[in-house]
C-alpha positions in Angstrom: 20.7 29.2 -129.4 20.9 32.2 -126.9 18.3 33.0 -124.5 16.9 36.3 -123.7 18.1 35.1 -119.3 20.4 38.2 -120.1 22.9 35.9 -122.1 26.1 37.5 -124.1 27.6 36.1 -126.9 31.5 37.3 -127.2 33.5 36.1 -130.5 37.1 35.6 -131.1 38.4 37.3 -135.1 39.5 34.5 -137.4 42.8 34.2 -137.3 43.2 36.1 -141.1 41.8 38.8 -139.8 43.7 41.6 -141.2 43.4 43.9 -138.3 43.2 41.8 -135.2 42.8 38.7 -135.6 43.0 36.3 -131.7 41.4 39.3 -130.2 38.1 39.3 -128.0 35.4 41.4 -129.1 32.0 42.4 -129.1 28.9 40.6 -130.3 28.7 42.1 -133.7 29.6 45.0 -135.3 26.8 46.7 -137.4 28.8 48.8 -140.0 26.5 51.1 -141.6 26.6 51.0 -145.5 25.8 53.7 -147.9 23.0 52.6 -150.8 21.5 49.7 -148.7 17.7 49.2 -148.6 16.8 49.9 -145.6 19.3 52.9 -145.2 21.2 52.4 -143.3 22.7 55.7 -142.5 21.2 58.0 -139.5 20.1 61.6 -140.2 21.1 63.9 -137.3 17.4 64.1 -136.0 17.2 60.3 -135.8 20.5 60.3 -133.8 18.9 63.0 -131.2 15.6 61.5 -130.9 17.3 57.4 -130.0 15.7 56.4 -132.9 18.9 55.5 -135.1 16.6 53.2 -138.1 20.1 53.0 -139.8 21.9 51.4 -136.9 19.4 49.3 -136.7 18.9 48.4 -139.9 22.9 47.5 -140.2 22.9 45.4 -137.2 19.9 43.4 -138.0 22.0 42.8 -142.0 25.4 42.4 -140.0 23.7 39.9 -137.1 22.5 37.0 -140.1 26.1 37.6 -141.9 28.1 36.8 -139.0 25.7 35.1 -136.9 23.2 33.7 -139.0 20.4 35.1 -136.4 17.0 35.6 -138.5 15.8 38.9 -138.6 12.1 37.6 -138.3 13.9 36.3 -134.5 15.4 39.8 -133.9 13.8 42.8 -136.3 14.9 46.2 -135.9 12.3 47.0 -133.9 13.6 44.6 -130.5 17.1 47.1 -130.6 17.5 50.1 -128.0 19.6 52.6 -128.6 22.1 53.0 -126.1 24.6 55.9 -126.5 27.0 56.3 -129.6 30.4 56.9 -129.0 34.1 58.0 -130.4 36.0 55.0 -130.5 39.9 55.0 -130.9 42.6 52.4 -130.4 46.0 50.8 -132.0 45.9 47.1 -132.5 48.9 47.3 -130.3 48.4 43.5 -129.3 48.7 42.3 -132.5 50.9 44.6 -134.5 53.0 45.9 -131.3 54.3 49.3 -130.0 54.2 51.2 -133.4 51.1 49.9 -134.7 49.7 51.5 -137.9 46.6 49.4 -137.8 43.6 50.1 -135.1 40.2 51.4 -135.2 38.9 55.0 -135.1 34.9 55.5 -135.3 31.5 56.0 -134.2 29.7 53.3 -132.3 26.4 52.9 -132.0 25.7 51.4 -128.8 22.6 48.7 -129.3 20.8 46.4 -126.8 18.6 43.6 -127.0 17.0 41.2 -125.7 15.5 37.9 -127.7 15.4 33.9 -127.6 17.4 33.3 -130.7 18.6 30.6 -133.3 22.6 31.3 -134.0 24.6 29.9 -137.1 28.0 31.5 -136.8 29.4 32.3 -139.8 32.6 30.3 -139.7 34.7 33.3 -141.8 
């Protein structure tokens, strides 16, 4: 489990990761998805008023999937909205010099804070 003493979790990709697999990375990724119930995509008004439900929404869905973390143990509601930011970088680590793979987005910067239950999803 993780306690809310200010604890990060930091993950390693599975090694078939496509795109970097080895590397270091953050806690979880949210990756909104169009047509899910909550929606999880963020109006403009949402986005200037912190409020980002969509965000939210995804990283609650995305923090059970690769964490197993119950959202009843972390709802939408115990996330603050950081900042968002534009994201861009070659996988140069694991595809060298001339990488064609990388990433190139919007993050969503969330925080919180919560005594939790983990079951990391081995894939």
């Amino acid at each position: 489990s993780l306690s809310s003493h200010m604890s990060v979790c930091l993950t390693v990709l599975w090694g078939a990761c496509l795109l970097a697999a080895g590397v270091w990375t953050n806690t979880c990724c949210s990756h909104p998805l169009y047509g899910q119930q909550p929606n999880e995509l963020d109006k403009p008004a949402a986005i200037a008023d912190g409020s980002v439900p969509g965000a939210k929404a995804a990283a609650v869905r995305k923090l059970q999937h690769e964490l197993g973390i119950s959202p009843q143990q972390l709802p939408a509601e115990g996330f603050k909205f950081l900042t968002r930011l534009h994201y861009c970088a070659a996988d140069v680590d694991t595809h060298g010099p001339d990488a064609e793979w990388g990433e190139h987005e919007i993050d969503y910067i969330l925080l919180a804070q919560a005594d939790v239950d983990i079951q990391p999803n081995p894939e």
